[in-house]
MIMARSE-658155 format. One record per residue (C-alpha): z, y, x. Coordinates in Angstrom, 2 decimals. Layout:
N
SITE        pz        py        px
SITE         Z         Y         X
...
***
This chain:
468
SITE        pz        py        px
SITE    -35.55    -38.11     16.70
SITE    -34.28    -38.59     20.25
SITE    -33.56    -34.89     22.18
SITE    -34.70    -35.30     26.08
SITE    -33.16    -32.10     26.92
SITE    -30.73    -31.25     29.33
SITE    -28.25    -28.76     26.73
SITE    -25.52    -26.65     28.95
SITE    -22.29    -26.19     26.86
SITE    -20.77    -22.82     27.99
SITE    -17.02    -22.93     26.52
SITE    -15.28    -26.09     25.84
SITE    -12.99    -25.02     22.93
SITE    -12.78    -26.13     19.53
SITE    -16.16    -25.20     18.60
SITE    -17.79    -25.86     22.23
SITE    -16.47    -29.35     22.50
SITE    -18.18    -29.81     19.12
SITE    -21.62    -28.87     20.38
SITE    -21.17    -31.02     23.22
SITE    -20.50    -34.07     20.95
SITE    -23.44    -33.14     18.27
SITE    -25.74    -33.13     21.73
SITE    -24.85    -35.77     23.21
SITE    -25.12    -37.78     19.48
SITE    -29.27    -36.83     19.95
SITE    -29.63    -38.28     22.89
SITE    -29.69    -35.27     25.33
SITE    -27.74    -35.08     28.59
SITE    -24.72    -32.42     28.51
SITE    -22.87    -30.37     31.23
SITE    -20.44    -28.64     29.69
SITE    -17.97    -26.02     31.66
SITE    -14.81    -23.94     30.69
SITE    -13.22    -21.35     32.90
SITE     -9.85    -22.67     31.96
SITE     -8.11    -26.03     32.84
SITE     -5.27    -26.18     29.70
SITE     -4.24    -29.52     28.33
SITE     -5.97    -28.93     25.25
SITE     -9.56    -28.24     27.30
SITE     -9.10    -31.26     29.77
SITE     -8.25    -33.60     26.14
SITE    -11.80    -32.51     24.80
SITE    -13.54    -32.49     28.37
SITE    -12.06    -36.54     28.08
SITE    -13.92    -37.01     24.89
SITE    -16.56    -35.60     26.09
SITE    -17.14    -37.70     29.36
SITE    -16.45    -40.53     27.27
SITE    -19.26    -40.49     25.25
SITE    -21.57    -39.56     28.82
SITE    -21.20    -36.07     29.10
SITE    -20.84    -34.32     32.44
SITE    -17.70    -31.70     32.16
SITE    -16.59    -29.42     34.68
SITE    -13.27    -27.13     34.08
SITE    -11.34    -23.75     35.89
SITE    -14.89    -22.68     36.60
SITE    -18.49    -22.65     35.82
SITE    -21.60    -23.84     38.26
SITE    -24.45    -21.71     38.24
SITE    -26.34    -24.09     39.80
SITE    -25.53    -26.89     36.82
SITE    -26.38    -24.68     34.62
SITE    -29.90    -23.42     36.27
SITE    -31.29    -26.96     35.36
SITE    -30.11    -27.12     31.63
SITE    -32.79    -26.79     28.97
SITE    -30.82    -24.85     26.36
SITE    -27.61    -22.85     26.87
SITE    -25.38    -23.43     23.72
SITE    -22.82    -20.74     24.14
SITE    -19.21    -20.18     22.62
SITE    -18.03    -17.72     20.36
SITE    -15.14    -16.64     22.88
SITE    -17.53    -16.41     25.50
SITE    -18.74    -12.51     25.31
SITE    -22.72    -12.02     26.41
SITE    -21.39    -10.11     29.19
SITE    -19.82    -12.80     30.94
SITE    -21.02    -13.09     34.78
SITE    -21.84    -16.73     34.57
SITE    -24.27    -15.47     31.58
SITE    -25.69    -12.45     33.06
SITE    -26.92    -14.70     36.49
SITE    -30.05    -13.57     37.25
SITE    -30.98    -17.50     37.81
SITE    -29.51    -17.86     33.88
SITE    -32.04    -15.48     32.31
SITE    -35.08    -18.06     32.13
SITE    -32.70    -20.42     29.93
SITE    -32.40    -19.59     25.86
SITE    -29.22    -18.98     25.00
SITE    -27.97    -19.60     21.52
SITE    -24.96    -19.47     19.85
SITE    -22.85    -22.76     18.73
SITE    -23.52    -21.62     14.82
SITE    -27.32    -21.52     15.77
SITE    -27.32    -24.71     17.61
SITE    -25.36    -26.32     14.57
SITE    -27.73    -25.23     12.12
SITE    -30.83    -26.66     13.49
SITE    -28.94    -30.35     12.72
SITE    -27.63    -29.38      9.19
SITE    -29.36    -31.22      6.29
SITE    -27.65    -29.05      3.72
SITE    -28.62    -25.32      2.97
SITE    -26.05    -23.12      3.90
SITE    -24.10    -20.08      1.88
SITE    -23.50    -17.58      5.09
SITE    -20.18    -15.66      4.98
SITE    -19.80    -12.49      6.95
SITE    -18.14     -8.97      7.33
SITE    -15.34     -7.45      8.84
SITE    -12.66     -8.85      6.09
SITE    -12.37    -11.18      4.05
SITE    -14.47    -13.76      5.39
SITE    -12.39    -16.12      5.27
SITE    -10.96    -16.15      2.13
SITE    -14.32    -15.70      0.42
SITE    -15.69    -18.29      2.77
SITE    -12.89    -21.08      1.19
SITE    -12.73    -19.67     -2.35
SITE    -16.73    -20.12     -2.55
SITE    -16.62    -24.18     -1.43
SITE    -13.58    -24.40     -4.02
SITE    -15.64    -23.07     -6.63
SITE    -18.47    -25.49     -5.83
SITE    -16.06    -28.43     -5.69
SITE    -14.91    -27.49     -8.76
SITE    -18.25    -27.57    -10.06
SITE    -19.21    -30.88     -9.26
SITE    -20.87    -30.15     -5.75
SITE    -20.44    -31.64     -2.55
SITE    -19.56    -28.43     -0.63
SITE    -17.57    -28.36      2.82
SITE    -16.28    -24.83      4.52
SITE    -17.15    -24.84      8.02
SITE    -17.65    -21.71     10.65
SITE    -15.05    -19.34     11.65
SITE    -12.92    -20.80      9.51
SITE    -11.83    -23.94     11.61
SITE    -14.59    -26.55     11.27
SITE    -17.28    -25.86     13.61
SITE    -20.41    -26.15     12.14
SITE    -21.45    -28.73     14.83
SITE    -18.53    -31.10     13.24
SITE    -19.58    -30.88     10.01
SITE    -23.60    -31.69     11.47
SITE    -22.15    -34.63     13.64
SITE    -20.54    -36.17     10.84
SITE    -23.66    -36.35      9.39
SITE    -21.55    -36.18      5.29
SITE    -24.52    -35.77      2.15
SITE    -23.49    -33.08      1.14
SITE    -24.82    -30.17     -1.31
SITE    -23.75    -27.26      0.30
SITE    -22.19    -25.82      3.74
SITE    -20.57    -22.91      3.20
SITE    -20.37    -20.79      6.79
SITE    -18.05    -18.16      7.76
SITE    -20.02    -16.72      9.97
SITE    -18.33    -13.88     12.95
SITE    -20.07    -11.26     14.92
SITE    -19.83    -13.47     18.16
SITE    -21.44    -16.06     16.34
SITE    -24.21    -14.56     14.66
SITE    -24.94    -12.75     17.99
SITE    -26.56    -15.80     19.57
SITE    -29.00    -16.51     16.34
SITE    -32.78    -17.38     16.00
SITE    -33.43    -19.33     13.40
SITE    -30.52    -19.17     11.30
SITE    -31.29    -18.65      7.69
SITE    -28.67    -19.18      5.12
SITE    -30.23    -19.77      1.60
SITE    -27.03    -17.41      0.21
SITE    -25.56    -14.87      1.96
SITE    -22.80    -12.83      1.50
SITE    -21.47     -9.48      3.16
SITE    -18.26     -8.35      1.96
SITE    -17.22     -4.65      4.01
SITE    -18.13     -3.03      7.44
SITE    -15.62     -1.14      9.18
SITE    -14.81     -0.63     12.96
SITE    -13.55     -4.25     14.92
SITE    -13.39     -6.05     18.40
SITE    -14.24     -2.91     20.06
SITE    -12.52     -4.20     23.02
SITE    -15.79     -6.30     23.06
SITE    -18.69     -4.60     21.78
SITE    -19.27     -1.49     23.93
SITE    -20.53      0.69     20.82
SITE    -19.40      0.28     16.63
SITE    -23.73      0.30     16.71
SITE    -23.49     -2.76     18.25
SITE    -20.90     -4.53     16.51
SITE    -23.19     -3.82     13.34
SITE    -26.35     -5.09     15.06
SITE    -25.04     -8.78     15.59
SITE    -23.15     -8.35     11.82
SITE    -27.39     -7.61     10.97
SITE    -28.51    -10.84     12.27
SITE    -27.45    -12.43      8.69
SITE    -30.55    -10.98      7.66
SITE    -32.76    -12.19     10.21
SITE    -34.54    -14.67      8.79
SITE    -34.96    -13.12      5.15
SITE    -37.52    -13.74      2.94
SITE    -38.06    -13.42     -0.59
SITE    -36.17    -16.88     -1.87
SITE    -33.28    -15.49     -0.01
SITE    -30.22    -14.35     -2.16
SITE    -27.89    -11.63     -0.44
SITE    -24.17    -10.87     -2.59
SITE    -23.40     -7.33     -1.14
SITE    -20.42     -5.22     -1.27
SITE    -22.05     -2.62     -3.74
SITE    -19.31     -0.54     -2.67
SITE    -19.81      0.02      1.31
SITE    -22.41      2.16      1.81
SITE    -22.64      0.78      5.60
SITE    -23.57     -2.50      3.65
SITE    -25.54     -0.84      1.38
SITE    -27.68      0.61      4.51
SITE    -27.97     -2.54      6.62
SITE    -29.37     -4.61      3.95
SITE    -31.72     -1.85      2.88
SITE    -35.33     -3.10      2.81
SITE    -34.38     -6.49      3.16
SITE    -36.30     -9.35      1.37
SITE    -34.82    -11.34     -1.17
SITE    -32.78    -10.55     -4.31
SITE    -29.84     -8.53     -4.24
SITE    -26.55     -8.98     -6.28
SITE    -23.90     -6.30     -5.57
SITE    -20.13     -6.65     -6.02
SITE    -17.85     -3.60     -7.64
SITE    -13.95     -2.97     -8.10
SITE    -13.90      0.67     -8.99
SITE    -17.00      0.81    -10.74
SITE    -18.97     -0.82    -12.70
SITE    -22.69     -1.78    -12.01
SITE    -25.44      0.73    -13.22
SITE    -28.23     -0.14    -15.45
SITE    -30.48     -3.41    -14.66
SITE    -28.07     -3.76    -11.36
SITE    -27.34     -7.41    -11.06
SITE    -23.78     -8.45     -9.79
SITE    -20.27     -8.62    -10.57
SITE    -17.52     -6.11    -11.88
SITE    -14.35     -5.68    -13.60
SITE    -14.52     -4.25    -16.89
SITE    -12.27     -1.44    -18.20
SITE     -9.75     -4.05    -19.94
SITE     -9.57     -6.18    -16.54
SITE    -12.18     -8.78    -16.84
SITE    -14.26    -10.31    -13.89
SITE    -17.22    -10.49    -15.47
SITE    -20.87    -11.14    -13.49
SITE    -24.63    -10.23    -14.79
SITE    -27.20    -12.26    -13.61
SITE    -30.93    -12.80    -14.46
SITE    -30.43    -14.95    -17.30
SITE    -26.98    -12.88    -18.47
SITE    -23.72    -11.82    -17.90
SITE    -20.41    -13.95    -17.84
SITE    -16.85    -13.29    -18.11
SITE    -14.86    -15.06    -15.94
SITE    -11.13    -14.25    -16.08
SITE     -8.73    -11.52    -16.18
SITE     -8.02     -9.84    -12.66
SITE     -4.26    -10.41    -13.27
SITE     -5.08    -13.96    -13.83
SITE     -6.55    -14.31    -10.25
SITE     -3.71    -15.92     -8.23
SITE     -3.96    -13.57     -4.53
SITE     -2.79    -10.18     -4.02
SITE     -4.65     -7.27     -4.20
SITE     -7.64     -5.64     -4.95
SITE     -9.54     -6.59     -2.02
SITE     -9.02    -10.32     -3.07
SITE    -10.86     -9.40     -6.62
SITE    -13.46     -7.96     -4.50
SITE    -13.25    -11.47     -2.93
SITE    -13.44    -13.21     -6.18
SITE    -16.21    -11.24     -7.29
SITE    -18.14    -12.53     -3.73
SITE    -17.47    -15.75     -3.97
SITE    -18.00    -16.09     -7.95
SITE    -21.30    -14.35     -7.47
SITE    -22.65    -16.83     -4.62
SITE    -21.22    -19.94     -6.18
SITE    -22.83    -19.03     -9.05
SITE    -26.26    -18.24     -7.45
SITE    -25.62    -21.94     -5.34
SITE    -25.67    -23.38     -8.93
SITE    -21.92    -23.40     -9.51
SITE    -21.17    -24.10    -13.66
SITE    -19.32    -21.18    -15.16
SITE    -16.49    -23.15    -16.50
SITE    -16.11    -24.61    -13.00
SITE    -15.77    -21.20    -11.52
SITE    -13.36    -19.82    -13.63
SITE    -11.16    -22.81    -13.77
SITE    -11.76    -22.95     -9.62
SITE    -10.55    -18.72     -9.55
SITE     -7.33    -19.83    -11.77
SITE     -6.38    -22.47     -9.38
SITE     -6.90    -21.62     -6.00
SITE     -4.34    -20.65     -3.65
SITE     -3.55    -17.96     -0.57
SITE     -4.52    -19.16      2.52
SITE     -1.97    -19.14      5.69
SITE     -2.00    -16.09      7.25
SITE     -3.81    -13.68      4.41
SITE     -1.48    -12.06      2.41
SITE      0.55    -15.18      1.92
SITE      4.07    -14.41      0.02
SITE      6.39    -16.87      2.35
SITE      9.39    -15.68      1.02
SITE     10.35    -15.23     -2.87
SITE     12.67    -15.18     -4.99
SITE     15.21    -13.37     -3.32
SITE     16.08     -9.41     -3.40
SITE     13.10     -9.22     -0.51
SITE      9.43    -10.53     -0.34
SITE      8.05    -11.76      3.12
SITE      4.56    -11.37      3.22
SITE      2.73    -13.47      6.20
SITE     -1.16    -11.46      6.42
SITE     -0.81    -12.19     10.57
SITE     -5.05    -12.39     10.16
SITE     -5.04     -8.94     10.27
SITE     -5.94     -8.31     13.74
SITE     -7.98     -5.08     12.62
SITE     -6.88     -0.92     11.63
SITE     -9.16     -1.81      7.78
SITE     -7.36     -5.00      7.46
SITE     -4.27     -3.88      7.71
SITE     -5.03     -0.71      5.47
SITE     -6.60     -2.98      3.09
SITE     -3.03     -5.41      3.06
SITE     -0.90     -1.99      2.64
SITE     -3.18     -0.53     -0.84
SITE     -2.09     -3.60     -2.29
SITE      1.40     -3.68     -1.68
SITE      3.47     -2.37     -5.04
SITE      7.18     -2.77     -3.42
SITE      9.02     -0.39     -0.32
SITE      7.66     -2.32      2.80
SITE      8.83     -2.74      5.92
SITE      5.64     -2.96      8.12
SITE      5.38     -4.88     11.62
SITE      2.47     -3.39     13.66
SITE      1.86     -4.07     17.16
SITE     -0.01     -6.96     19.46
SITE     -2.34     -6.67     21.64
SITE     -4.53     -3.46     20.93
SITE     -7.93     -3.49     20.46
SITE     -9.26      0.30     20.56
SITE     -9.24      2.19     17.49
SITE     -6.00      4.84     16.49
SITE     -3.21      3.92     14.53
SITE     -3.61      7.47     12.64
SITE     -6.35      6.01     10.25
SITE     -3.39      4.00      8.44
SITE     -1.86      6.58      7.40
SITE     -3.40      8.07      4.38
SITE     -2.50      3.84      3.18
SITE      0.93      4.03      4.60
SITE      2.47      7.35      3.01
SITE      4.49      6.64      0.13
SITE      3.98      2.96      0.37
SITE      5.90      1.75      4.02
SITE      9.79      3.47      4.59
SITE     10.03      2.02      8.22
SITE      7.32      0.82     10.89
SITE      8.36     -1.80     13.44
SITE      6.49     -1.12     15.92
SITE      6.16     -3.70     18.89
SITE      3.89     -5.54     21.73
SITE      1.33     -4.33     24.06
SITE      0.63     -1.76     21.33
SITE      4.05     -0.85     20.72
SITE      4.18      1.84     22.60
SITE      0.93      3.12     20.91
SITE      1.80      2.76     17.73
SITE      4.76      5.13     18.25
SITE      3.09      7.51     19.83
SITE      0.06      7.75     17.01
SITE      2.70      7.58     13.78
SITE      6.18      8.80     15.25
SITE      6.49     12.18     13.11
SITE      4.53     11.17     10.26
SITE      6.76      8.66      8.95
SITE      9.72      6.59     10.26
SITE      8.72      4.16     13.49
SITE     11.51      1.82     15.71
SITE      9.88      0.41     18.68
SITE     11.23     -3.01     19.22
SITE     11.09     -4.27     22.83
SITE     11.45     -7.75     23.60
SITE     10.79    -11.26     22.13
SITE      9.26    -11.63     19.01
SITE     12.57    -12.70     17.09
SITE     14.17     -9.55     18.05
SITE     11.14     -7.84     16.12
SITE     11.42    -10.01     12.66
SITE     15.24     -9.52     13.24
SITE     15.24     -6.02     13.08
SITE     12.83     -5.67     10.16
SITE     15.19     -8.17      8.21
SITE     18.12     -5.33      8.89
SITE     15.83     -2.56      8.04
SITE     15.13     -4.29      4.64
SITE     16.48     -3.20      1.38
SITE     17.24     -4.73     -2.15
SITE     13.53     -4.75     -3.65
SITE     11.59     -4.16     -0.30
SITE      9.04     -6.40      0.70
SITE      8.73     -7.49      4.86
SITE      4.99     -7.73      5.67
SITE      3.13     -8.77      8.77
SITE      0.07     -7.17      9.30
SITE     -0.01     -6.69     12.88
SITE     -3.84     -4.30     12.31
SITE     -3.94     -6.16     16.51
SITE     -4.70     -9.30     18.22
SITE     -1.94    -11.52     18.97
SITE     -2.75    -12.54     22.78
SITE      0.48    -10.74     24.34
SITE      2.83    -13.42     22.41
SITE      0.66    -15.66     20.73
SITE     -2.48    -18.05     21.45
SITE     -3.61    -16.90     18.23
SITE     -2.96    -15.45     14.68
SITE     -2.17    -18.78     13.33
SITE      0.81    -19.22     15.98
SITE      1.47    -15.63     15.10
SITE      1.95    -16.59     11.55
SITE      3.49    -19.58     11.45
SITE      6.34    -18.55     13.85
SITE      6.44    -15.11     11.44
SITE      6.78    -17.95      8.20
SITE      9.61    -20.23      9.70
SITE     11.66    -16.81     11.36
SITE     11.31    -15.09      7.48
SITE     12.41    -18.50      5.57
SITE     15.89    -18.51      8.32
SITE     16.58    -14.87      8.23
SITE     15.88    -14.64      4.06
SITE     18.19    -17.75      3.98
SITE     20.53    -16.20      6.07
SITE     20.92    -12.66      3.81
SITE     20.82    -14.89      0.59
SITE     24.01    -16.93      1.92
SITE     25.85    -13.60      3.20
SITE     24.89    -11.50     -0.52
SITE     26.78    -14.91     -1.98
SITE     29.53    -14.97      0.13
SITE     30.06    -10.99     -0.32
SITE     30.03    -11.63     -4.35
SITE     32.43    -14.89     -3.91
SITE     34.77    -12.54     -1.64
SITE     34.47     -9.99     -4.94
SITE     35.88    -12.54     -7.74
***
């Protein structure tokens, strides 16, 4: 079915240049604008003209966008943007990329969301489905726009959607057949004006419930437990500390360590907890999410279990980059958040040297603490937030402020290390003072770690040669 509308495309990054493309594959016209002019945007405003878009960068036209049908907005465009608060604007829907997406998908969708863990639950549950047998494809937050995966129009079983706060803020109609919610803690308040309305765009997961919907819930968070109150549909909650109380349907780990799920037709033991490759217990509590809404997706149970004993850390979430040697580097540079990073420090077992700082986004470095006392022997503190992070933990434990490039910081952490300590990034900010994103973050944390580890390992053999 041909679209005659005129679609504005507000945001021409990775996921707006993808709306622009899945538009202009209907047959609608498409303006699409960017406030920046970087090579990257002016490569997609190319493809974009090339298949008969109009694209207009370093600035935005209210008047183009006054005779648009449908705005189709980005993720890093906040709601409070001038060009979207125009007064001639406020006659024009709005959605957001995700909801645009979805109204072209011809698979159901598994929605992801929370304030952690997203993404690795978001991955974990389309390996688990591939393992299974089904055609299953991770799109959302996690790097595919969900407009790609619509435009390349794949049969597929299942789209599994890591779904953020920006983009379920723009929603109408979206209505995943699974969701799943895994915590709720304070983020982006550098955005969101109020932690109240943070939680109200998390809410819009629920939107569209109804009593076929299945929701996997973190039986744990009572925030959780209170936004999906009432909702329709059937619940399944996950537990790590606990296990589930009578006729409660969900997943647990039993007393000797077992994953093990209960659903309507039984329960099933999955595997061991040790078994599970990724640190930490808040990756069981991702296992747990994921087995539970593979499972409900029609996942096998074989496939699952054999899918948990193979899969692997993704870059950037607790990913060990260094082994082997008398220190562990630990890359978690996704942890842009104060419960991320607290989450990343309870599952640390080894003397860690902790790098915290980036660009800050609003809530006091004092909440780590009760997670950083007798677990982290020296803070490197550094960035925007440096200065911050001083202030809030100098006297409480040991802090060095690092000024300067971002090699001096993983430098000095490599001389703070010990025999038996582990180095772990986990910055708990964003990384726009020194980075274009976490990934950048990461991957310049992973190759510095690998020189400096290779460094120590050739001076410890040189020291013990020196000794014979």
């Amino acid at each position: 079915m041909t679209d005659s509308r005129r679609i504005g495309v507000v945001g021409l990054g990775r996921s707006g240049r993808a709306a622009a493309l899945l538009a202009l594959s209907t047959g609608a016209s498409v303006y699409a604008t960017d406030g920046g002019d970087t090579p990257a945007l002016r490569a997609a405003a190319a493809e974009v003209r090339e298949r008969g878009g109009e694209v207009e960068l370093g600035g935005y036209s209210v008047e183009a966008l006054s005779r648009c049908d449908l705005l189709v907005v980005s993720p890093g465009i906040p709601p409070t943007a001038p060009v979207l608060v125009e007064p001639r604007l406020q006659g024009i829907p709005q959605v957001s990329e995700l909801e645009f997406a979805f109204g072209h998908l011809r698979a159901p969708v598994v929605a992801i969301t929370g304030t952690n863990g997203k993404t690795t639950t978001t991955a974990l549950t389309a390996h688990l489905l591939t393992e299974s047998g089904l055609r299953a494809r991770a799109a959302g937050n996690i790097g595919t726009a969900l407009s790609e995966v619509a435009l390349q129009g794949e049969e597929l079983d299942w789209v599994v959607v890591e779904a953020s706060s920006f983009q379920l803020a723009g929603t109408r109609d979206f209505a995943p057949r699974v969701g799943v919610l895994t915590n709720l803690s304070p983020d982006h308040l550098d955005r969101y004006p109020t932690l109240e309305a943070y939680y109200a765009d998390k809410a819009r997961l629920f939107a569209r419930a109804d009593g076929s919907s299945r929701w996997v819930l973190n039986g744990e968070d009572p925030a959780v437990l209170a936004m999906a109150e009432g909702v329709a549909g059937e619940h399944y909650h996950f537990r790590v500390r606990s296990e589930l109380g009578a006729g409660e349907l969900g997943g647990y780990i039993t007393e000797d360590g077992m994953l093990r799920v209960r659903l309507a037709e039984g329960e099933h033991d999955l595997i061991l907890a040790a078994e599970f490759p990724l640190l930490g217990a808040h990756n069981r509590a991702n296992a747990l999410a994921a087995s539970l809404a593979a499972l409900l997706a029609g996942a096998e149970v074989e496939g699952v279990r054999r899918g948990l004993r193979g899969f692997r850390a993704l870059p950037h979430r607790m990913e060990p980059v260094v082994e082997g040697g008398d220190v562990v580097w630990i890359n978690d540079s996704k942890a842009t958040n104060i419960s991320s990073t607290r989450v990343a420090l309870e599952g640390m077992t080894r003397p860690t040297v902790l790098l915290l700082g980036g660009r800050h986004k609003g809530e006091p470095y004092t909440e780590l603490l009760p997670a950083l006392e007798g677990r982290v022997r020296v803070v490197v503190a550094y960035g925007e937030a440096g200065e911050l992070v001083a202030a809030d933990l100098g006297g409480r434990l040991p802090v060095e402020l690092v000024e300067g490039p971002f090699e001096a910081v993983v430098a000095r952490a490599a001389e703070l290390a010990r025999p038996g300590d582990a180095v772990l990034l986990s910055p708990a900010c964003s990384s726009y003072d020194m980075f274009k994103n976490y990934e950048e973050r990461g991957d310049r944390f992973r190759a510095l770690a690998v020189e400096l580890a290779g460094a120590r390992e050739g001076a410890v053999a040189e020291e013990r040669g020196g000794e014979r």
